[in-house]
PQR file of N, CA, C, O and H, with PARSE charges and radii, in Angstrom:
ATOM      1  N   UNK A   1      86.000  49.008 -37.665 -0.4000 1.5000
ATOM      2  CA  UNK A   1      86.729  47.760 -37.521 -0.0000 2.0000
ATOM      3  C   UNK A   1      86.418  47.183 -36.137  0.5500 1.7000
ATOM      4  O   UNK A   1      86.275  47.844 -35.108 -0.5500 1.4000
ATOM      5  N   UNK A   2      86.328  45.744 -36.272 -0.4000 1.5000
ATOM      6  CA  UNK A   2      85.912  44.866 -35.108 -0.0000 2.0000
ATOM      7  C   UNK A   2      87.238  44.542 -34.384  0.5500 1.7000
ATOM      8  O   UNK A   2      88.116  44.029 -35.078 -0.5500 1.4000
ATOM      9  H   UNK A   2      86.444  45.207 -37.108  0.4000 1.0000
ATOM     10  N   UNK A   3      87.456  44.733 -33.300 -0.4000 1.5000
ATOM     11  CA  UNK A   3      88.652  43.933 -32.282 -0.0000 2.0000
ATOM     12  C   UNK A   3      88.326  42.546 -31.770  0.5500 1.7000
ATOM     13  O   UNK A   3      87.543  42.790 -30.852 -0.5500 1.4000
ATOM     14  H   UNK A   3      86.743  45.150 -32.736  0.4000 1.0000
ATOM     15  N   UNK A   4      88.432  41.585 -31.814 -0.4000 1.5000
ATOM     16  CA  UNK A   4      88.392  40.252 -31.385 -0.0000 2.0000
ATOM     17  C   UNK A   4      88.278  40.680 -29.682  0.5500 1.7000
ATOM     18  O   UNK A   4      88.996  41.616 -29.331 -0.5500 1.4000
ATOM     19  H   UNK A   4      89.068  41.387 -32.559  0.4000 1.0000
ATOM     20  N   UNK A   5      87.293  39.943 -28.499 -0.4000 1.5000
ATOM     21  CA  UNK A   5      88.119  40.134 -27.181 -0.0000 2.0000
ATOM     22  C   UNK A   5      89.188  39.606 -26.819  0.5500 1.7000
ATOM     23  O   UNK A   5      89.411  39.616 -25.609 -0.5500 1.4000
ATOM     24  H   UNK A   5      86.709  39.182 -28.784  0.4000 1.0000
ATOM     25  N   UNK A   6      90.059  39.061 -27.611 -0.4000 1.5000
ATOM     26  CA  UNK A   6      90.963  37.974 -27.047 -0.0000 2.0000
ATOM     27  C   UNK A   6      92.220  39.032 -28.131  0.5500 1.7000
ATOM     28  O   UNK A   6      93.280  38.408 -28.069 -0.5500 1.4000
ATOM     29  H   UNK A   6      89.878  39.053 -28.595  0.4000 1.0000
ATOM     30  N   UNK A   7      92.374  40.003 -28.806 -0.4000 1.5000
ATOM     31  CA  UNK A   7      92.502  40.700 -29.433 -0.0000 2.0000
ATOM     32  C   UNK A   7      94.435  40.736 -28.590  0.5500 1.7000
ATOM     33  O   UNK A   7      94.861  40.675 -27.437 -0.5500 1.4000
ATOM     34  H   UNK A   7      91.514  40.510 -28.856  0.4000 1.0000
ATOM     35  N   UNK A   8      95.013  40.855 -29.851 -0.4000 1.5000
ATOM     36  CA  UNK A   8      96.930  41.094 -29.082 -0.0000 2.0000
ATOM     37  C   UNK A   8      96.799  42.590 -27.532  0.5500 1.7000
ATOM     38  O   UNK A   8      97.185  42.620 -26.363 -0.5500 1.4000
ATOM     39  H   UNK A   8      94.667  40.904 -30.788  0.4000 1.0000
ATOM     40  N   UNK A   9      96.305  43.242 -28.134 -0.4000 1.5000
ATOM     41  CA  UNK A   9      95.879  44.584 -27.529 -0.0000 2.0000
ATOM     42  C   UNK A   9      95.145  44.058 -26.451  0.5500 1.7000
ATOM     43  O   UNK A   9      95.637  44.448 -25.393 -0.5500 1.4000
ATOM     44  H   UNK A   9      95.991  43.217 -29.083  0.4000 1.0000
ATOM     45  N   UNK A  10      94.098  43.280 -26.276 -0.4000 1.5000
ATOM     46  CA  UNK A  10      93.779  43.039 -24.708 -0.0000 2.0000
ATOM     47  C   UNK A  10      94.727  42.139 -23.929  0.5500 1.7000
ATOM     48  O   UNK A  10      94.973  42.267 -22.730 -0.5500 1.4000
ATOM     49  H   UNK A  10      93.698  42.962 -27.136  0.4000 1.0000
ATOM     50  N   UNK A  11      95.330  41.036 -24.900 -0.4000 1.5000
ATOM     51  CA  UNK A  11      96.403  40.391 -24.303 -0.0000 2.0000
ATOM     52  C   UNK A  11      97.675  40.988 -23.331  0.5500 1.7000
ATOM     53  O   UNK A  11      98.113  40.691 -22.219 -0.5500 1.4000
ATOM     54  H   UNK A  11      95.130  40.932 -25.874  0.4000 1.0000
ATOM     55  N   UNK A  12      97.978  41.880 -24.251 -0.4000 1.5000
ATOM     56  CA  UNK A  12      98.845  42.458 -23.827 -0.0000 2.0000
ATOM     57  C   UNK A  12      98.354  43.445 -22.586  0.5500 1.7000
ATOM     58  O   UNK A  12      99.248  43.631 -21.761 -0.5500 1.4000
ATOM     59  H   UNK A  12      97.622  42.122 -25.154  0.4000 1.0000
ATOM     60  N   UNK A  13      97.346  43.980 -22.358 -0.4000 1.5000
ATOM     61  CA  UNK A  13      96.692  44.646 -21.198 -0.0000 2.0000
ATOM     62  C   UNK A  13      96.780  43.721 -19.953  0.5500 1.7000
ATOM     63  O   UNK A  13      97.244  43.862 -18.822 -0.5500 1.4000
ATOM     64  H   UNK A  13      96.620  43.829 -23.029  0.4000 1.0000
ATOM     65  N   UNK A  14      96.129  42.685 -20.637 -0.4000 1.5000
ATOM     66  CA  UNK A  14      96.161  41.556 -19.238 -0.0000 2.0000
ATOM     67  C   UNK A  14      96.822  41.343 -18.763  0.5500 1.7000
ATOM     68  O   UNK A  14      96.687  41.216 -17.546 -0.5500 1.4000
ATOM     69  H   UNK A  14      95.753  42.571 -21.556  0.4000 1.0000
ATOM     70  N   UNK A  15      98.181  41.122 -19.474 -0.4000 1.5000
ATOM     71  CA  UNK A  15      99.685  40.439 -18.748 -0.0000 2.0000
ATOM     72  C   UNK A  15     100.532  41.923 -17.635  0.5500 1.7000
ATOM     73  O   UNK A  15     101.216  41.932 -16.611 -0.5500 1.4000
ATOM     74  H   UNK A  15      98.290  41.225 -20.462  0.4000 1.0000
ATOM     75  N   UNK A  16      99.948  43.049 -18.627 -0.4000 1.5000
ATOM     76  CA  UNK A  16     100.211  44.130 -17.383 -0.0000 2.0000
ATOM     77  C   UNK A  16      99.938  44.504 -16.324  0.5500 1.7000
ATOM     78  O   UNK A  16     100.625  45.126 -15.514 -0.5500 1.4000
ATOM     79  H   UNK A  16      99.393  43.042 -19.459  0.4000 1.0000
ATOM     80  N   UNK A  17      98.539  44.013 -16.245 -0.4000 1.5000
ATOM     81  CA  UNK A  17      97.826  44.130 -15.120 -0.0000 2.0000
ATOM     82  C   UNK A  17      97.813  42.957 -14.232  0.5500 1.7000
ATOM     83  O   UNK A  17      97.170  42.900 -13.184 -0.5500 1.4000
ATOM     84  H   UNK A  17      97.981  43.508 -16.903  0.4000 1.0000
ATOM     85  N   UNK A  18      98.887  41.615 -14.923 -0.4000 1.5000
ATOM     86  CA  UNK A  18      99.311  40.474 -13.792 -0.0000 2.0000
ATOM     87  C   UNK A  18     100.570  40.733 -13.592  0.5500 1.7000
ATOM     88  O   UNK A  18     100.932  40.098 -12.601 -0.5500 1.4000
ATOM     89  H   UNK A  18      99.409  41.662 -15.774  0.4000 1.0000
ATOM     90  N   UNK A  19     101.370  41.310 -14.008 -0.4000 1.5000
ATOM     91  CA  UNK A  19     102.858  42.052 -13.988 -0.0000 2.0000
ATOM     92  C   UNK A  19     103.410  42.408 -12.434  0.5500 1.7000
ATOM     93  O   UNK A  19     104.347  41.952 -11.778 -0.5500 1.4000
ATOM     94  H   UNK A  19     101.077  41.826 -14.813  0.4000 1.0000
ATOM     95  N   UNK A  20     102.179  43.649 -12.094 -0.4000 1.5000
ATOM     96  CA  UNK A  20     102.526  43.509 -10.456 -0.0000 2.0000
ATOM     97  C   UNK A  20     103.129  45.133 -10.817  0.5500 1.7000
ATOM     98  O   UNK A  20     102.679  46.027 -10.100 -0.5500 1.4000
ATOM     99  H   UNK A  20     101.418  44.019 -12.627  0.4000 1.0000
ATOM    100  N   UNK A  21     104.135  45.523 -11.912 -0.4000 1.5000
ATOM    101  CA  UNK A  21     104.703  46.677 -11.310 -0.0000 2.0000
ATOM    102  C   UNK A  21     104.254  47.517 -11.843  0.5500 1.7000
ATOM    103  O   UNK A  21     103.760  47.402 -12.964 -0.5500 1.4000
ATOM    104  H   UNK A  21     104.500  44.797 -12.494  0.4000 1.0000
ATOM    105  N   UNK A  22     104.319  48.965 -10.959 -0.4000 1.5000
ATOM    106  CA  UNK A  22     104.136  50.020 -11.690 -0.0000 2.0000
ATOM    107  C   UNK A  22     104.153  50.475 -12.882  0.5500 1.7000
ATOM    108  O   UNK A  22     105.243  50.292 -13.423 -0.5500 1.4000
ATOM    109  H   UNK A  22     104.721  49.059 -10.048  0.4000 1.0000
ATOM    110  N   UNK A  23     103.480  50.934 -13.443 -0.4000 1.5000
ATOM    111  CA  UNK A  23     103.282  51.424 -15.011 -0.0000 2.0000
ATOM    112  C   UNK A  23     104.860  52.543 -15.170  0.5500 1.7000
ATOM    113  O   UNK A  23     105.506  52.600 -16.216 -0.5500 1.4000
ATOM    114  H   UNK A  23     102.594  51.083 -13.003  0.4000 1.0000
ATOM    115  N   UNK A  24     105.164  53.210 -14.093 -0.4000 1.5000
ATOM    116  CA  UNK A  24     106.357  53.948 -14.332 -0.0000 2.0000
ATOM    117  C   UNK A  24     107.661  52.966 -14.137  0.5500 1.7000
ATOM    118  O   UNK A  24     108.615  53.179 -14.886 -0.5500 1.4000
ATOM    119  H   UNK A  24     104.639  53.164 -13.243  0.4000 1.0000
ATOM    120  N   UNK A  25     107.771  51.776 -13.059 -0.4000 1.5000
ATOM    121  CA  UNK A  25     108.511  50.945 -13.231 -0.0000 2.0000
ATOM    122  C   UNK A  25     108.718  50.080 -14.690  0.5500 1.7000
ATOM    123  O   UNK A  25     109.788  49.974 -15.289 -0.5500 1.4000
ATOM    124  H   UNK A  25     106.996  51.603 -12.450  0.4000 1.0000
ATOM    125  N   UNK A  26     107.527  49.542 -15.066 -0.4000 1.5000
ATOM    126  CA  UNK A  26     107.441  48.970 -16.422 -0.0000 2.0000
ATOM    127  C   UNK A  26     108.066  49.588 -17.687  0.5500 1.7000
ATOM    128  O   UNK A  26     108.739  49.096 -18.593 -0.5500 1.4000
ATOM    129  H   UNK A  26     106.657  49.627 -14.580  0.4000 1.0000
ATOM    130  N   UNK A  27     107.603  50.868 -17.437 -0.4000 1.5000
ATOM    131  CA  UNK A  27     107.837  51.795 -18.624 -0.0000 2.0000
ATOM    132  C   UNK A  27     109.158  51.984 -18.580  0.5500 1.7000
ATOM    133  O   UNK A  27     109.735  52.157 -19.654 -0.5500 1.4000
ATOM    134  H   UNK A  27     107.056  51.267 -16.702  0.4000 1.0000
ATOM    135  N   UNK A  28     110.049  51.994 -17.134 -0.4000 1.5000
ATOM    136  CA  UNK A  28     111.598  52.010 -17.454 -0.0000 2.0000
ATOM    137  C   UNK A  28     111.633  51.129 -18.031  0.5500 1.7000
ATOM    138  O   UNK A  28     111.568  51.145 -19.260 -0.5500 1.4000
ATOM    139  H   UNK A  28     109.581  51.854 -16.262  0.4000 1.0000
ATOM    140  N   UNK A  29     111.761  49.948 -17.245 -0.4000 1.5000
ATOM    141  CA  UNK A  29     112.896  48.875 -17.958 -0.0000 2.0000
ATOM    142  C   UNK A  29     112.331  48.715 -19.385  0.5500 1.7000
ATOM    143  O   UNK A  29     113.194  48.588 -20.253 -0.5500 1.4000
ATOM    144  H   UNK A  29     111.814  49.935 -16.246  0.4000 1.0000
ATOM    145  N   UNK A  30     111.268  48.700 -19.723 -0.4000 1.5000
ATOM    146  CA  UNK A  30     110.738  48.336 -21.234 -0.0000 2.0000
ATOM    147  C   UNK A  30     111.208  49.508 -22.260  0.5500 1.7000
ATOM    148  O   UNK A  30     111.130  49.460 -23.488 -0.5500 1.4000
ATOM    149  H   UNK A  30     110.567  48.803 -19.018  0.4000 1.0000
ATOM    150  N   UNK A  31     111.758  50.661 -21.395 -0.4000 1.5000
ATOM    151  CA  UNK A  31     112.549  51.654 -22.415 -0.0000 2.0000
ATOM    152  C   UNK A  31     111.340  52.475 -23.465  0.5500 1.7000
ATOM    153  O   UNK A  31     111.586  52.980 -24.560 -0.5500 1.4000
ATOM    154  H   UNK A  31     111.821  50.700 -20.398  0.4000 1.0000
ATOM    155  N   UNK A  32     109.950  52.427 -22.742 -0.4000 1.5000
ATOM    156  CA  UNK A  32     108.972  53.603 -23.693 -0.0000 2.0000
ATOM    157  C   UNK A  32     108.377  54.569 -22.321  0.5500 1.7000
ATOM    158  O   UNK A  32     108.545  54.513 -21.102 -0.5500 1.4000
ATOM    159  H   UNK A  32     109.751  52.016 -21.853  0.4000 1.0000
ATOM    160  N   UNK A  33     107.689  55.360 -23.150 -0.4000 1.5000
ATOM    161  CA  UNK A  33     107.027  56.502 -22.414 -0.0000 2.0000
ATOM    162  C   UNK A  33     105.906  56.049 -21.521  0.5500 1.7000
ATOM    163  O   UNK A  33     104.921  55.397 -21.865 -0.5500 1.4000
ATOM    164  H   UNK A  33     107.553  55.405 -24.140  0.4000 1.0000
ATOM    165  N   UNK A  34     106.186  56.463 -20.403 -0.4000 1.5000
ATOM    166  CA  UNK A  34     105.078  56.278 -19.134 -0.0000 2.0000
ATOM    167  C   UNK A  34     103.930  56.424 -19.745  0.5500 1.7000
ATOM    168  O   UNK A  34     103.210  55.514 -20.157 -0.5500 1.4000
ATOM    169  H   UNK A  34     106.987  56.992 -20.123  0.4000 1.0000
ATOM    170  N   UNK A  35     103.698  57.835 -19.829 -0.4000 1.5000
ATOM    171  CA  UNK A  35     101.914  58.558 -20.706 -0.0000 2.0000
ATOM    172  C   UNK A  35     101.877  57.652 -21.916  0.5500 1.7000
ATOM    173  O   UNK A  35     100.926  57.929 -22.647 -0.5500 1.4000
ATOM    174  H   UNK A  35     104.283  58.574 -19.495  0.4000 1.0000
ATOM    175  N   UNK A  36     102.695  56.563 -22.387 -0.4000 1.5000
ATOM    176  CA  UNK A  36     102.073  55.650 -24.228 -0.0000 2.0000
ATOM    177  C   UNK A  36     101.631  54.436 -23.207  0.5500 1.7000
ATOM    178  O   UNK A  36     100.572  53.883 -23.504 -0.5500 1.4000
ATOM    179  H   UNK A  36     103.468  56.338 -21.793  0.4000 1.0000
ATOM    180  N   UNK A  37     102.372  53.924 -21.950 -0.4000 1.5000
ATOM    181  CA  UNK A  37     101.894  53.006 -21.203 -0.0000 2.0000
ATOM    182  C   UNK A  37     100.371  53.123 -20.501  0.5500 1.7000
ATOM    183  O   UNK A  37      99.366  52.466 -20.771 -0.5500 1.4000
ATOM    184  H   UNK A  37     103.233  54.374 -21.709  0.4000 1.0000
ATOM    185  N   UNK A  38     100.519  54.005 -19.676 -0.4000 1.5000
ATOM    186  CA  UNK A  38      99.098  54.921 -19.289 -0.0000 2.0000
ATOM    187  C   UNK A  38      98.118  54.846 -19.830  0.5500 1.7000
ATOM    188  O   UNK A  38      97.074  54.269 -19.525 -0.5500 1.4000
ATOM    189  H   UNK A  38     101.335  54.539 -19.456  0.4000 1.0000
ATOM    190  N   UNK A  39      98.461  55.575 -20.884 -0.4000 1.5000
ATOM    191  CA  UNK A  39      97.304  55.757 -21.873 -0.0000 2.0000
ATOM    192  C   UNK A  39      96.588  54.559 -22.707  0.5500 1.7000
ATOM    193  O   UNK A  39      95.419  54.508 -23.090 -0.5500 1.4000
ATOM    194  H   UNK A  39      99.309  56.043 -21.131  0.4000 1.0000
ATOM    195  N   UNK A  40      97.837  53.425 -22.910 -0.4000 1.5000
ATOM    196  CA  UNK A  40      97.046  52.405 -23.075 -0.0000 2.0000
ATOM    197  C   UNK A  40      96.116  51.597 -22.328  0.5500 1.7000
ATOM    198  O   UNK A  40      95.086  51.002 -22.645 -0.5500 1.4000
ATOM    199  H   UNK A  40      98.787  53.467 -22.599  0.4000 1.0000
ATOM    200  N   UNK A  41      96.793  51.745 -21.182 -0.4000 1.5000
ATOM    201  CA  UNK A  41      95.901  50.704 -20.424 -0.0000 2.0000
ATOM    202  C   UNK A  41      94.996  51.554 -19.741  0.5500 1.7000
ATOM    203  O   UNK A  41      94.164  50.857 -19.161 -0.5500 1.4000
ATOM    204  H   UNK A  41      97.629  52.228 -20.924  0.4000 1.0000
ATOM    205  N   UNK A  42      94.753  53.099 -19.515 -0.4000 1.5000
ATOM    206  CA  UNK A  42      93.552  53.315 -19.063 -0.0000 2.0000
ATOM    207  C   UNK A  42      92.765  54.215 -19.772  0.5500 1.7000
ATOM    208  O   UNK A  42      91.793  54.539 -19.091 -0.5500 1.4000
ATOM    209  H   UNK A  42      95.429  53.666 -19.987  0.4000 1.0000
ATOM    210  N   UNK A  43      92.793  54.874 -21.112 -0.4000 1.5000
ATOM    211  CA  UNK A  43      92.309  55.632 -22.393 -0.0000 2.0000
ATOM    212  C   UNK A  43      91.507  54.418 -23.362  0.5500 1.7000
ATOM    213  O   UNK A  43      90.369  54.521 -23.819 -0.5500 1.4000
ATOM    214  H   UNK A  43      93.583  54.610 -21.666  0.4000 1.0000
ATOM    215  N   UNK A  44      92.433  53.270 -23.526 -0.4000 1.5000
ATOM    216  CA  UNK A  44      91.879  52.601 -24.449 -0.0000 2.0000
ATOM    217  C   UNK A  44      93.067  53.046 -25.543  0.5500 1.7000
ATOM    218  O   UNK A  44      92.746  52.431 -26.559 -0.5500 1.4000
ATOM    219  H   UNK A  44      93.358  53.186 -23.154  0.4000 1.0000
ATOM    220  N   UNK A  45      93.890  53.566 -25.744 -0.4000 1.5000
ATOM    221  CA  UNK A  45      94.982  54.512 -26.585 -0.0000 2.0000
ATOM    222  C   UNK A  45      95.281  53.230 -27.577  0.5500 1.7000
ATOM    223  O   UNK A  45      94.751  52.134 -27.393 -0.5500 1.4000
ATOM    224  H   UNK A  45      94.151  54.065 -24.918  0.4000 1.0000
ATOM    225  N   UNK A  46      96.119  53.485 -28.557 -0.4000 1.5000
ATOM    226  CA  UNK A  46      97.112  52.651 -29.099 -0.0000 2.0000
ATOM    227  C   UNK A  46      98.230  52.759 -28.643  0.5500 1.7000
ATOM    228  O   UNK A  46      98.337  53.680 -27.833 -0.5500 1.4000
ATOM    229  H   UNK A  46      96.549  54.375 -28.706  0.4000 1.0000
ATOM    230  N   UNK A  47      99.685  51.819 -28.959 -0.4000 1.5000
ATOM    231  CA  UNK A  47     100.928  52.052 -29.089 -0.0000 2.0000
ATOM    232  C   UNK A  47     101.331  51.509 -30.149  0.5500 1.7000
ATOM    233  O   UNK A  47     100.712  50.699 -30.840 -0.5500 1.4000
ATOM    234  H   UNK A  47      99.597  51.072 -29.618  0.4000 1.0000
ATOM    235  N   UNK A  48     102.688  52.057 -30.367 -0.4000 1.5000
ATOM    236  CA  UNK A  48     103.093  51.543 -31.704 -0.0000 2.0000
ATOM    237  C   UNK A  48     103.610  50.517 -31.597  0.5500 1.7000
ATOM    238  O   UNK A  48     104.284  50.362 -30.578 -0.5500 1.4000
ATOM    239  H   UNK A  48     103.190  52.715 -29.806  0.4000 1.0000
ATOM    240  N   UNK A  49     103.511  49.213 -32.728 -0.4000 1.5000
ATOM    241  CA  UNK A  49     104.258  48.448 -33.060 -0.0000 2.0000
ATOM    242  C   UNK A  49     105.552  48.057 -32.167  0.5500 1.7000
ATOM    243  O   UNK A  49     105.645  47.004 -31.536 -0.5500 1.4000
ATOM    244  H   UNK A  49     102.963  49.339 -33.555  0.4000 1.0000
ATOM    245  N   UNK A  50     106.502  49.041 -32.214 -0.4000 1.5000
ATOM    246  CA  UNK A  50     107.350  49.098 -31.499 -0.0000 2.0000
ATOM    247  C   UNK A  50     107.796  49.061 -29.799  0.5500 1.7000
ATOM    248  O   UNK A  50     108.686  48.428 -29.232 -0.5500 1.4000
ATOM    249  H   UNK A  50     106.426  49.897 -32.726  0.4000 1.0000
ATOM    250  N   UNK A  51     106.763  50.029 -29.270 -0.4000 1.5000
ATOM    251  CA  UNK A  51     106.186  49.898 -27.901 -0.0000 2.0000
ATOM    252  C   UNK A  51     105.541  48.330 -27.747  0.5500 1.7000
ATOM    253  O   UNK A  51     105.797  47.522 -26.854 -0.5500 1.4000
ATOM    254  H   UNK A  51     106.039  50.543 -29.730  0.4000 1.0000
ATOM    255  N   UNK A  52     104.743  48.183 -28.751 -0.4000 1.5000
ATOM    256  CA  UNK A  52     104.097  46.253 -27.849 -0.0000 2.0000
ATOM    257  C   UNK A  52     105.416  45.589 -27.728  0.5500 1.7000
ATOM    258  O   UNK A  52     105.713  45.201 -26.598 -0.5500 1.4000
ATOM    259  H   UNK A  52     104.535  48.839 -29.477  0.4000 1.0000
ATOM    260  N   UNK A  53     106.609  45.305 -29.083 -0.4000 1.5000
ATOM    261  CA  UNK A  53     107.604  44.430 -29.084 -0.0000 2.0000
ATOM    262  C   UNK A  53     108.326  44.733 -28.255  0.5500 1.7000
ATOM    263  O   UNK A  53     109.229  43.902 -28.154 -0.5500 1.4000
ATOM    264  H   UNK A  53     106.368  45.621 -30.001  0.4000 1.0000
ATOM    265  N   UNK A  54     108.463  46.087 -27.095 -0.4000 1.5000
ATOM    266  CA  UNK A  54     109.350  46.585 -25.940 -0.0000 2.0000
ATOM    267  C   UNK A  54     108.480  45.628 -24.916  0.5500 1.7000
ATOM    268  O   UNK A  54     108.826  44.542 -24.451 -0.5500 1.4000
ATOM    269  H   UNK A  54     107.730  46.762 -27.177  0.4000 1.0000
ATOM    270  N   UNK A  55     107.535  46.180 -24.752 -0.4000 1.5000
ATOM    271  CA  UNK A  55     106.453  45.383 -23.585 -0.0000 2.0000
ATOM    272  C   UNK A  55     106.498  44.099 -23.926  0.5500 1.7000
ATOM    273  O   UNK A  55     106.871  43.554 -22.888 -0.5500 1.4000
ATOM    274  H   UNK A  55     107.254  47.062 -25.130  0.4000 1.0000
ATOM    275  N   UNK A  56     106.388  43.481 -24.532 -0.4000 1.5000
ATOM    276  CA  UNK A  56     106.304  42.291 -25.173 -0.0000 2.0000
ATOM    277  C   UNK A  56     107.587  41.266 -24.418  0.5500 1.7000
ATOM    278  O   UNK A  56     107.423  40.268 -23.715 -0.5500 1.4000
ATOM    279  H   UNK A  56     106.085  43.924 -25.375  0.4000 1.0000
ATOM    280  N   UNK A  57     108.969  41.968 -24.883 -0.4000 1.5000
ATOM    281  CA  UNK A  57     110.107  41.344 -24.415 -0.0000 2.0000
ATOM    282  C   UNK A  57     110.235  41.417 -22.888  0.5500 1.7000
ATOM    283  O   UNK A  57     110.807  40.452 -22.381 -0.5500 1.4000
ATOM    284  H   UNK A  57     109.102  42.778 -25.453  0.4000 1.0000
ATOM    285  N   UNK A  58     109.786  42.439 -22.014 -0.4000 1.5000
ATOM    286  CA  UNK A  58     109.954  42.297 -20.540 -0.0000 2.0000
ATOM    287  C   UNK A  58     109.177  41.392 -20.150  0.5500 1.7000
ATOM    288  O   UNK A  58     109.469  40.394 -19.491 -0.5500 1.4000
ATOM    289  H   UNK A  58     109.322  43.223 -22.426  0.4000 1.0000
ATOM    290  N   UNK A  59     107.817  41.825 -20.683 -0.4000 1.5000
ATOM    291  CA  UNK A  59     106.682  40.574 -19.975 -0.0000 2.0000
ATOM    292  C   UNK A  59     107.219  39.389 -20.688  0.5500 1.7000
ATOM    293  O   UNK A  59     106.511  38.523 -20.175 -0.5500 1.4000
ATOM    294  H   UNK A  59     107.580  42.636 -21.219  0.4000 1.0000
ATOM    295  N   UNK A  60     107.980  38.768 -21.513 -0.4000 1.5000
ATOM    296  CA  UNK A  60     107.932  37.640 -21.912 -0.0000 2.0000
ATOM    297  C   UNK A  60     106.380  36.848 -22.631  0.5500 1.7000
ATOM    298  O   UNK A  60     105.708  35.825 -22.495 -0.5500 1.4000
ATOM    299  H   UNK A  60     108.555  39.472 -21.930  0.4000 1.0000
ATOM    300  N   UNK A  61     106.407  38.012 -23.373 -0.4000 1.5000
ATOM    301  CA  UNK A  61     104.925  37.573 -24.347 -0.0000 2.0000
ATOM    302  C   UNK A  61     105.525  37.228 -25.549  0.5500 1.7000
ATOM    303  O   UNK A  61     106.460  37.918 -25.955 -0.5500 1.4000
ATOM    304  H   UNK A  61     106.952  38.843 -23.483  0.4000 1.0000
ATOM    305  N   UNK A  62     105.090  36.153 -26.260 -0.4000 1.5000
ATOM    306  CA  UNK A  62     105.524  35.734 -27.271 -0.0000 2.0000
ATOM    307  C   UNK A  62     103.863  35.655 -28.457  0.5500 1.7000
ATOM    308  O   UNK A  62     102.736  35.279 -28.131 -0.5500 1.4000
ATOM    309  H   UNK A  62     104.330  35.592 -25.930  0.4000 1.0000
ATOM    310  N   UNK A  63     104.195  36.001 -29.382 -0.4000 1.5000
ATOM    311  CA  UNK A  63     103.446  35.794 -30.657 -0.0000 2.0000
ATOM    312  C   UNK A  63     102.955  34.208 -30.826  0.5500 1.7000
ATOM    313  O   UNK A  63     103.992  33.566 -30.991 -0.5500 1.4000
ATOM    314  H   UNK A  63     105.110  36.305 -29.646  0.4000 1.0000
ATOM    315  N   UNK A  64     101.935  33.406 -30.852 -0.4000 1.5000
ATOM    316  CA  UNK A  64     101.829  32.002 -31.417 -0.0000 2.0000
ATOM    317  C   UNK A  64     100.743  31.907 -32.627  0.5500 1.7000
ATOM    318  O   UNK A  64      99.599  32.359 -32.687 -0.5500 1.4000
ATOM    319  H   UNK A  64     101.092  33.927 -30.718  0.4000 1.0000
ATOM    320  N   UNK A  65     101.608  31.058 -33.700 -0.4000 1.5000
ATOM    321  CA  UNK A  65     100.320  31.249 -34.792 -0.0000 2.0000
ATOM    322  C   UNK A  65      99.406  29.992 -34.337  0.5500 1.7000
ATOM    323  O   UNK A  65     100.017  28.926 -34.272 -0.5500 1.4000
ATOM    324  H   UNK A  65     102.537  30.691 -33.652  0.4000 1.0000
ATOM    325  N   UNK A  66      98.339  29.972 -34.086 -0.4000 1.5000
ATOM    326  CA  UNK A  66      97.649  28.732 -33.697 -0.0000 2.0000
ATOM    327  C   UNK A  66      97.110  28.012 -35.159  0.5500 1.7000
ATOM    328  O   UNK A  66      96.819  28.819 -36.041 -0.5500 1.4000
ATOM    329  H   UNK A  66      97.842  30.839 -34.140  0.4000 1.0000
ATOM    330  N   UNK A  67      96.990  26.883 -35.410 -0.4000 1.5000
ATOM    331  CA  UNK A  67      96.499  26.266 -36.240 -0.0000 2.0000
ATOM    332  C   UNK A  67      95.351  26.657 -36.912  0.5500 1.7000
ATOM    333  O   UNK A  67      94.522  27.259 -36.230 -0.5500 1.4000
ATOM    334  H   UNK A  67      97.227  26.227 -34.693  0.4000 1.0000
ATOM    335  N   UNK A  68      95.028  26.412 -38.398 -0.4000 1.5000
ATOM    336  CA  UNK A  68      93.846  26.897 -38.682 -0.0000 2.0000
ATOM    337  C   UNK A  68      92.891  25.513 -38.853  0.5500 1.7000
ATOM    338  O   UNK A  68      93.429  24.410 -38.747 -0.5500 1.4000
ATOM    339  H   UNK A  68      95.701  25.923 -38.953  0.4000 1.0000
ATOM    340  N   UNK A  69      91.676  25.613 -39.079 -0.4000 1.5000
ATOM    341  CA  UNK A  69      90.635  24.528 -38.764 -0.0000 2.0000
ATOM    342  C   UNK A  69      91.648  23.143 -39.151  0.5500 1.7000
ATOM    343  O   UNK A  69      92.168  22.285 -38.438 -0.5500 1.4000
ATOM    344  H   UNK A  69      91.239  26.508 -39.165  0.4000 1.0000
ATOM    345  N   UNK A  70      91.646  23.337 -40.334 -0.4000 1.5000
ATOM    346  CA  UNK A  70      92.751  22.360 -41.202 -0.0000 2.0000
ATOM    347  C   UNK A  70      94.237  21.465 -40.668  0.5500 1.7000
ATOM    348  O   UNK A  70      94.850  20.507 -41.139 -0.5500 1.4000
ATOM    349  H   UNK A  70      91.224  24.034 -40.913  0.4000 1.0000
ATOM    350  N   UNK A  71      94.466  22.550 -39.153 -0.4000 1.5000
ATOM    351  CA  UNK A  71      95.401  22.294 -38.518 -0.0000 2.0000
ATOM    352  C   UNK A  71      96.801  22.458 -39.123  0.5500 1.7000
ATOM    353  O   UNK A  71      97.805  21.902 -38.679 -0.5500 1.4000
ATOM    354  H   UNK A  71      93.968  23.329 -38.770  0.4000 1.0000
ATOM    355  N   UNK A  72      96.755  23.486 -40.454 -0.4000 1.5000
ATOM    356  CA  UNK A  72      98.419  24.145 -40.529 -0.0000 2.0000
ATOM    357  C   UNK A  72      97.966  25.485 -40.174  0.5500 1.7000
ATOM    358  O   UNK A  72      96.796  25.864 -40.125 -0.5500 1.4000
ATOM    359  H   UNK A  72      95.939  23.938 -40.815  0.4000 1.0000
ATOM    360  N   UNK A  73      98.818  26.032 -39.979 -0.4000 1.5000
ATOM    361  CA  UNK A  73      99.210  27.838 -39.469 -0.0000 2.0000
ATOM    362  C   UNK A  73      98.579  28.107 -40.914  0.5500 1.7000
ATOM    363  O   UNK A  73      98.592  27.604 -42.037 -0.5500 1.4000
ATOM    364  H   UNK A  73      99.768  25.724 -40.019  0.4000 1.0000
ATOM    365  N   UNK A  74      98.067  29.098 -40.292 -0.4000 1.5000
ATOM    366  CA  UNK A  74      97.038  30.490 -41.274 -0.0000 2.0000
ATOM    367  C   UNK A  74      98.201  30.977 -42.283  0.5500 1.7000
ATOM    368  O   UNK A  74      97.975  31.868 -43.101 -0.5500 1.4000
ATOM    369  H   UNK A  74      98.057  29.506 -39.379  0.4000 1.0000
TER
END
């Protein structure tokens, strides 16, 4: 399977690495495991579902469906 570079999974890398705080700071307040944080951003790892929508809500990342050619949502 192909990952897009613009892929939720690099998105979400990026905004951590403009975040500023510690991966053990982050990992508190976002309420998951340091080593699932870690490991994502320097293994290449997955997290679950659940872990992005934790990370997700601190960083203030939101989901957008962008238009398809046609210009309605996919």
């Amino acid at each position: 399977m192909t990952i897009a570079m613009d892929s939720l999974s690099d998105q979400l890398r990026e905004r951590i690495r403009r975040d500023g705080r510690s991966f053990s700071e982050l990992a508190r307040v976002a309420g998951v495991h340091k080593a699932s944080l870690s490991g994502f951003m320097t293994s290449g790892r997955t997290i679950t579902l659940e872990t992005a929508d934790r990370l997700a809500a601190v960083l203030k990342v939101r989901l957008a469906d962008e238009p398809a050619p046609n210009g309605r949502p996919h």
